[in-house]
C-alpha positions in Angstrom: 159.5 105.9 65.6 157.7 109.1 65.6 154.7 109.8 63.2 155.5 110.1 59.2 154.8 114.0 59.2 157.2 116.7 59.3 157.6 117.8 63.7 157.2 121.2 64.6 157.5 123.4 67.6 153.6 124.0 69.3 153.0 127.3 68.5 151.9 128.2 71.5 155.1 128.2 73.6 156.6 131.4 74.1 159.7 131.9 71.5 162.6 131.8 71.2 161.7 128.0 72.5 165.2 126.9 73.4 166.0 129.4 76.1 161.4 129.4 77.6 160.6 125.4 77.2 161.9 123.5 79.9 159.9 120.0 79.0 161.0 118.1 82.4 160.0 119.2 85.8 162.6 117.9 87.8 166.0 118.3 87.1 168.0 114.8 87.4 171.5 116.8 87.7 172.6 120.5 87.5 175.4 121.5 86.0 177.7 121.7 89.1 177.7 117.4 88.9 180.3 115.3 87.8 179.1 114.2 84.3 180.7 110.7 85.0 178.7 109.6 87.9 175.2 109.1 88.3 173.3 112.2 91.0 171.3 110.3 93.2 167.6 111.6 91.5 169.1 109.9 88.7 169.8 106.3 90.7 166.0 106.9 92.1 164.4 107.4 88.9 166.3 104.5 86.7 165.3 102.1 90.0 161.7 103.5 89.5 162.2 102.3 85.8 163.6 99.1 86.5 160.8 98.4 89.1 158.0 98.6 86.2 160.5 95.9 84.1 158.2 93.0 85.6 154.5 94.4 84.7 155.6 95.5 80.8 157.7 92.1 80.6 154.4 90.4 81.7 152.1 92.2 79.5 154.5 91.5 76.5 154.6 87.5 77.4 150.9 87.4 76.8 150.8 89.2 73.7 149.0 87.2 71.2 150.4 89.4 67.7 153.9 88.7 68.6 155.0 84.7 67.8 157.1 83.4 70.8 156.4 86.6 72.6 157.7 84.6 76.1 161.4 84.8 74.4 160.9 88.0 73.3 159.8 89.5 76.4 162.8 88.1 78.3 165.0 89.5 76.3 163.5 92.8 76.5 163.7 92.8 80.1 167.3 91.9 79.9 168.3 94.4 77.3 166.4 97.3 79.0 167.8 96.1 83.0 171.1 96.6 81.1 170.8 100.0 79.9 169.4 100.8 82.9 172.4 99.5 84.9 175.2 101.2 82.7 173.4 104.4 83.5 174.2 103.8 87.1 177.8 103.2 85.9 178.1 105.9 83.3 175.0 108.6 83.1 176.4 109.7 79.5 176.0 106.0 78.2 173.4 105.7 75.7 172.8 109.4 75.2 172.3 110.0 78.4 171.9 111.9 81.0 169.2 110.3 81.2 165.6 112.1 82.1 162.4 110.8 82.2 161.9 111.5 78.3 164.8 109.4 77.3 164.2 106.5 80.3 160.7 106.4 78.3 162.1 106.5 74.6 164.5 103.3 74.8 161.9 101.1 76.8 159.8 101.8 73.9 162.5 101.3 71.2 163.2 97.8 73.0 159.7 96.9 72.8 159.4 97.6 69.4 162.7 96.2 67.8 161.5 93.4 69.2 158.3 93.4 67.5 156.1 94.7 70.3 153.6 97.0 69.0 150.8 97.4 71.7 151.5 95.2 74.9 148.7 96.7 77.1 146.0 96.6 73.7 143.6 93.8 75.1 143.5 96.0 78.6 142.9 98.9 77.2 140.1 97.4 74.7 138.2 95.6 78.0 138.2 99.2 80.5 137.3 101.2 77.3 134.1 98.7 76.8 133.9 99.0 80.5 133.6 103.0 80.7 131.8 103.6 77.5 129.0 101.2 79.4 129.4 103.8 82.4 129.4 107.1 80.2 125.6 107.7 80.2 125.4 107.8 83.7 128.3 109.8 84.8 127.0 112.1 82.4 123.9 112.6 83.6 125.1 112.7 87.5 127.0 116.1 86.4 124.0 117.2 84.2 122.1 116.8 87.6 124.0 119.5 89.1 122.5 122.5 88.7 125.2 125.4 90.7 128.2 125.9 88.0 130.8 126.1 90.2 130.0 122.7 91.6 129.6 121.0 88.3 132.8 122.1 87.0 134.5 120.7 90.7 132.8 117.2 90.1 133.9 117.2 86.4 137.4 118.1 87.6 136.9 114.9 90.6 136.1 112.4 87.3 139.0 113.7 85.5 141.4 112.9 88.7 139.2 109.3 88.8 139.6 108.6 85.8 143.7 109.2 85.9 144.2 106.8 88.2 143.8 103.9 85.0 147.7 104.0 84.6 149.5 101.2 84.3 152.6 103.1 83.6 152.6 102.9 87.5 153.8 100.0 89.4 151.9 100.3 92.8 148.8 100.8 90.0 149.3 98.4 88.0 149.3 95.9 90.9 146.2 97.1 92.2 144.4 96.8 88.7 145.3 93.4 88.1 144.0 92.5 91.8 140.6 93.8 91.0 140.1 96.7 88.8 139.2 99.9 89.8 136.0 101.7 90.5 135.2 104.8 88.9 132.5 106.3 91.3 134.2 105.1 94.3 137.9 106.7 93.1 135.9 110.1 92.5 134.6 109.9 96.2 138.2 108.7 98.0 140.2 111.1 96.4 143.3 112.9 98.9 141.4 115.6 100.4 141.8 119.5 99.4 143.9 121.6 99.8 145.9 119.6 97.0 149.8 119.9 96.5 148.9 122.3 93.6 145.7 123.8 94.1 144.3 126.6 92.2 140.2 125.0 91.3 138.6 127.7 93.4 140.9 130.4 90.7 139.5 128.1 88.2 135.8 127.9 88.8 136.0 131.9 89.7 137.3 132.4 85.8 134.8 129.4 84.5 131.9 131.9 85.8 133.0 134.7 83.9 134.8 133.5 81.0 134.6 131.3 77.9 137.2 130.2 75.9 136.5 130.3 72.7 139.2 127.0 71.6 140.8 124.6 74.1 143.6 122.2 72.6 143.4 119.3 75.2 146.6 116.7 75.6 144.7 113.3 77.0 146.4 110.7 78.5 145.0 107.1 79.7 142.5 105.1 77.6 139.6 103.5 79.6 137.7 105.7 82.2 140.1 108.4 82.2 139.3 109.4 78.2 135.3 108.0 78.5 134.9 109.3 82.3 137.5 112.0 83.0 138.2 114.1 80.0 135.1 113.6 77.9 132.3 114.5 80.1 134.5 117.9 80.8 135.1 118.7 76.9 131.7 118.4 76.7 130.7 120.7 79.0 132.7 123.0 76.9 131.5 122.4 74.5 128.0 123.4 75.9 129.7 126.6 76.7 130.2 126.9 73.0 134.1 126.4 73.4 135.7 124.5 70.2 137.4 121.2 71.8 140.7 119.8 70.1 141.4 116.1 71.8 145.4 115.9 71.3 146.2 111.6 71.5 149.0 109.8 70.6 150.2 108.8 67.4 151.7 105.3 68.3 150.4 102.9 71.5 152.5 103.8 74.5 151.8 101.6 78.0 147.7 102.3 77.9 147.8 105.8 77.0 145.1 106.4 74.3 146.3 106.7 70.5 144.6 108.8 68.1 142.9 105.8 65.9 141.7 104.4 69.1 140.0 108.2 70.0 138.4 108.0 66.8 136.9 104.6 67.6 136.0 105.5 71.0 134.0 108.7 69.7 132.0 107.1 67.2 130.5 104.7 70.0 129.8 107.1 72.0 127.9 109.4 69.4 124.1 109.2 69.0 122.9 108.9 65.2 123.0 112.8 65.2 126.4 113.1 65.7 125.9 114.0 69.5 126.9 113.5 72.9 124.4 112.8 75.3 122.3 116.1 73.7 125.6 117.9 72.9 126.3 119.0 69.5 129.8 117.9 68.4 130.3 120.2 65.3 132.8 121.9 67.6 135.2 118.8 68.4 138.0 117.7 66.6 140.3 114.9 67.5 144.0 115.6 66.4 147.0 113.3 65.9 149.8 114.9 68.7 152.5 113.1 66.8 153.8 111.5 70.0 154.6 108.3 71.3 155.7 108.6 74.8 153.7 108.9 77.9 155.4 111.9 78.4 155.4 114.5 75.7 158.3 117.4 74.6 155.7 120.3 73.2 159.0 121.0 71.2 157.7 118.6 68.5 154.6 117.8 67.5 152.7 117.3 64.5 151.6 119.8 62.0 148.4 118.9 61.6 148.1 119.9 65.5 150.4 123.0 65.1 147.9 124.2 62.6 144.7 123.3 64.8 146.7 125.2 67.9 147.7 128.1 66.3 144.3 130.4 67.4 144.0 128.4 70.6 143.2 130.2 73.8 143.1 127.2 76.4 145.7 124.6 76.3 144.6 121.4 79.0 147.9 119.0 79.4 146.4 116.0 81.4 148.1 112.8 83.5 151.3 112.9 85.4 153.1 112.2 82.1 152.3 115.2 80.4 151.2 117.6 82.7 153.7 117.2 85.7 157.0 115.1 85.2 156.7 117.0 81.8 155.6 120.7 81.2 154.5 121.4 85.0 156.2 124.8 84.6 155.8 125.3 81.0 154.2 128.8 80.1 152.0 129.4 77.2 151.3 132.6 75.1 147.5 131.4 76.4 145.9 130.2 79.5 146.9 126.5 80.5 145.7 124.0 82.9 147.9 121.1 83.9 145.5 118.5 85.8 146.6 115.0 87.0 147.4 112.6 89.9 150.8 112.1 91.2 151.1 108.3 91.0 155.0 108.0 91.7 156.8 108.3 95.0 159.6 110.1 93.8 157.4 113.1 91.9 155.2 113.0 95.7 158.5 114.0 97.1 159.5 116.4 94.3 156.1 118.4 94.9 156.6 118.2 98.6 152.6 116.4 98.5 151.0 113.0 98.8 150.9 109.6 96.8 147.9 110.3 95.2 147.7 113.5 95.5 146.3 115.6 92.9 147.7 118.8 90.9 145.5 121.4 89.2 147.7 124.1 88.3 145.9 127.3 86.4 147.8 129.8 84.4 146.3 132.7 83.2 147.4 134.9 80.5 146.4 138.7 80.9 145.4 139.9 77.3 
């Protein structure tokens, strides 16, 4: 189900790929482990999986595209609790082991054969009305702040905000439907520093000296995580005369943000000048990543974003998907940031950190 165009390797990932890519973060098994029965990360993560079964089957019962989507979504829930139960039995069922990566693939491939294109759509068309209404203003709160080093913290604070819009999550996605979620309010009651992974202060040390001259960023959630989080920081780049390359989704994944939906999103937000709030956006390109998980292997991706990469010298991998169950310890040929909020129990535990806590894990690259 992955996008039409030829997949490619992201150029910049250290070669040869198969023996310096590791895409997940924690390892489910090692090879010491009986290949028959199930290690017990393995039984913790397919529970995790079967605990979101509920909120998707929900969100697909109220799906107004899909004609009798009630019967439909019932019998996704039963076919995906099934695979998910004969992993328990047999971890090289289905072409397993399972990871995170293929947990993710076959809940969307059941969704989909089923006729389920976009479960969370009329969500994530209400919080991105919401947080385009909100843009102006959280824009001008960072414009307000005049020392550099503190603007680039608070933009960092909105991008950890704004990841908390994940309905990916269980706990979250219980909260949300309770009563929504305050931007401002998330920005002030995040965990407080020193995070789990904590390198801002390296950060905003290099932001005062350097400038990038391209950064490809991967985004993630749709709502105030794109609007609030990510854009008001890519355009602070691009202030700094960095070129910005917005990586989304090819095909709708829980309420991560696909690429036609970026391109929507954008044009709302631009004045009649082709600006953003007084920013020149010449320099910003939106790219199709070719994915359609909310976690991403960097060993395939589109061309069209190979291509756009390929003279990169920032990459930005954002939202626990992306950036920590997936590529956490990936190394680029370039500098790379991996910034998002740890919104699962079981990746808390992993990192040896908080619920909630927050990772913002620099990488430099010495020319």
């Amino acid at each position: 189900m992955e996008s039409a165009s030829e997949m490619v390797p992201f150029p910049l990932l250290p070669t040869p790929i198969e023996s310096n890519y590791r895409v997940s973060t924690i390892p489910y098994r090692f090879p010491s482990d009986n290949p028959r029965k199930p290690t017990l990360t393995e039984i913790a993560w397919i529970d995790l999986f079967l605990n979101s079964i509920p909120s998707f089957k929900k969100r697909a019962e109220s799906d107004p595209t899909v004609p009798d989507a009630a019967v439909r979504a019932e019998k996704f829930a039963q076919r995906y609790f099934e695979i998910l139960e004969d992993f328990k039995k047999d971890p090289e069922s289905h072409g397993g082991p399972p990871d995170c990566i293929l947990l993710c693939r076959i809940r969307e491939q059941i969704l989909r054969e089923l006729g389920f294109r976009d479960i969370f759509k009329k969500v994530k068309d209400e919080e991105n009305a919401k947080a385009i209404s909100l843009f102006a203003d959280v824009v001008l709160l960072n414009d307000a702040i005049e020392d550099g080093g503190k603007r680039v913290e608070n933009l960092v604070r909105g991008i950890f905000a704004g990841n908390i819009f994940d309905l990916g999550s269980a706990q979250l996605a219980e909260i949300f439907s309770k009563d929504g979620m305050s931007f401002l309010a998330s920005c002030q009651n995040l965990v407080p520093r020193p995070w789990v992974i904590d390198d801002l202060d390296t950060f905003k040390l290099k932001w005062s000296k350097k400038s990038w001259k391209k950064a490809i960023i991967f985004v993630d959630n749709s709502g105030a995580d794109i609007i609030l989080g990510i854009l008001p920081f890519a355009r602070e780049l691009l202030r700094r005369g960095t070129q910005v390359v917005l990586a989304a989704n090819d095909l709708p994944s829980i309420n991560d943000v696909t690429y036609p939906e970026l391109i929507e999103i954008m044009s709302k937000l631009k004045d009649e000048h082709g600006q953003l709030m007084g920013v020149d956006t010449s320099n910003l390109l939106l790219a199709n990543s070719g994915n359609d998980l909310p976690v991403i292997d960097l060993s395939r991706v589109s061309e069209e974003l190979a291509y756009l990469a390929s003279d990169a010298d920032l990459v930005i991998l954002e939202g626990m998907g992306r950036g920590i169950e997936t590529n956490l310890y990936a190394q680029f040929k370039c500098d790379s940031l991996k910034i998002g909020m740890v919104k699962h129990p079981e990746v808390a535990q992993f990192l040896g950190g908080r619920l909630y806590d927050c990772v913002f894990k620099y990488n430099e690259v010495l020319s």
